[in-house]
C-alpha positions in Angstrom: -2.5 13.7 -4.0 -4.1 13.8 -7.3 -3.9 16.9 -10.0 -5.4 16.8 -13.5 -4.5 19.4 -15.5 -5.9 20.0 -19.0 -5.6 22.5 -22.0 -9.1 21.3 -23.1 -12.1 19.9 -21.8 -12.1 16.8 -18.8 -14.6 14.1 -18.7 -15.4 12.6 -15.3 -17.7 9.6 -15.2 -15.5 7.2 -12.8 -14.3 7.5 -9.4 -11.0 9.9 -8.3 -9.8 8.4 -4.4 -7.3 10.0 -2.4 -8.6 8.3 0.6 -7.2 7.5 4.0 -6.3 4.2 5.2 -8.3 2.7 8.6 -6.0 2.6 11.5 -5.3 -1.1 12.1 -6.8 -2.5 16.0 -4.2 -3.7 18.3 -4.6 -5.7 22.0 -1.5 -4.0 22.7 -0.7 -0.8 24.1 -3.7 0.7 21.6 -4.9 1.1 18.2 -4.1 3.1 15.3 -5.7 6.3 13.9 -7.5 6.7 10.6 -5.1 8.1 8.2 -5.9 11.9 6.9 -7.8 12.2 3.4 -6.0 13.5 0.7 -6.1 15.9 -2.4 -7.7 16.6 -5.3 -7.6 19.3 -7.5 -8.8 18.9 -11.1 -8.2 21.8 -13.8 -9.5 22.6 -17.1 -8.7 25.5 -19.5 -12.1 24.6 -21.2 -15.4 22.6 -19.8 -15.6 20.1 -16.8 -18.5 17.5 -17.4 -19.6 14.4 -16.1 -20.9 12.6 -13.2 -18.1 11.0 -11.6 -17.1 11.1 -7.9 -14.4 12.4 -6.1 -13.6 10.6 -2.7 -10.9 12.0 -0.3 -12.2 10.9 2.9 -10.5 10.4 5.9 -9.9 6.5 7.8 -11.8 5.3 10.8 -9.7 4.8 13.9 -8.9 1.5 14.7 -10.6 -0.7 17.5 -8.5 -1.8 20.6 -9.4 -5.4 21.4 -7.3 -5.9 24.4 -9.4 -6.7 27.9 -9.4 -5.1 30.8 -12.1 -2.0 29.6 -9.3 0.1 28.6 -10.1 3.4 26.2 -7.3 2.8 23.6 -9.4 2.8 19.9 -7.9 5.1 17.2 -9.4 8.6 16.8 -10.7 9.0 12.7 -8.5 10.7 10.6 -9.4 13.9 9.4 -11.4 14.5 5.3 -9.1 15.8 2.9 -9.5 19.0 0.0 -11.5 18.4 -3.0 -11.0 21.8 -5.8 -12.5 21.5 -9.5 -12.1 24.7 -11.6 -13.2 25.2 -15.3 -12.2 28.0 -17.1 -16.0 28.5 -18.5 -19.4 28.2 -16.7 -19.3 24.3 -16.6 -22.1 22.4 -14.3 -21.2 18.9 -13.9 -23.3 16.5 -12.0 -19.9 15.7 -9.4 -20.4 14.1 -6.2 -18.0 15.0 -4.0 -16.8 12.7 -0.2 -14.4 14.9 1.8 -16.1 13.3 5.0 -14.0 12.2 8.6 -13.2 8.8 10.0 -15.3 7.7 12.7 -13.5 7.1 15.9 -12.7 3.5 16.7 -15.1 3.1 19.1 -18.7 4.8 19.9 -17.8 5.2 23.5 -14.4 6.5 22.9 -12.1 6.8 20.3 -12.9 10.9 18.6 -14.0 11.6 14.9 -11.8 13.5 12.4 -12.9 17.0 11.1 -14.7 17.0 7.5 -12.5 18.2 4.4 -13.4 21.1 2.0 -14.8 20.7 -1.3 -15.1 23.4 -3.8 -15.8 24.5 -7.5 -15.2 27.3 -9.4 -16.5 28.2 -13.1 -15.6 30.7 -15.2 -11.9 31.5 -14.3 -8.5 31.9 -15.9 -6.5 29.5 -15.4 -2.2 29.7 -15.6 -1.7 25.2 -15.6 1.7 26.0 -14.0 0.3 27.7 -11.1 -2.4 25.7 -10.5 -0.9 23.4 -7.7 -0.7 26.3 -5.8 -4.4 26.5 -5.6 -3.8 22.9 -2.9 
């Protein structure tokens, strides 16, 4: 998880990840799933500008590699929450990757669900209460 909280304005021109992991194969019993994406939630009393990116996509399942034909890949974890809220009517250029892990396998082996991304402009923000908005 990942909050920014600010009294003034926020910048973003890099890259925020909350990612998760890719389940790891196996010719055991099965492979792993992708790990679930995280959270991000970035605050600002003032402006939000920039053109940074905010990733919090889920992990691809991992593939099984054992013989026999057996349908034991990971399923993709699921995208995670992406939340960017300026207190005044900010329009940054954000790109935004709240999207699921592919399953382990394209016979077998499900997707995860896509995350939710959102922004809001033009709101009052309380910084202590603001991790309640995740």
């Amino acid at each position: 998880m990942v909050i920014i909280v600010a009294k003034g304005a926020v910048d973003i021109d890099g890259e925020i990840q909350a990612n998760g992991r890719d389940g790891t194969g196996s010719a055991g019993e099965g492979a792993a799933g992708g790990g679930g994406g995280g959270a991000i939630g970035v605050f600002s009393g003032e402006d939000i500008t920039g053109s940074g990116t905010l990733d919090a996509h889920g992990g691809n399942g991992g593939a099984f590699t054992g013989g026999g034909g057996g349908t034991h890949h990971g399923g993709g974890g699921g995208g995670g929450g992406v939340i960017v809220a300026a207190a005044k009517d900010s329009t940054p250029a954000l790109t935004t990757d709240v999207s699921a892990g592919s399953g382990g396998s394209s016979t077998d082996g499900v997707a995860g669900s896509a995350g939710t991304a959102g922004f809001a402009r033009q709101v009052t923000l309380n910084p202590l209460k603001a991790k309640a908005l995740l």
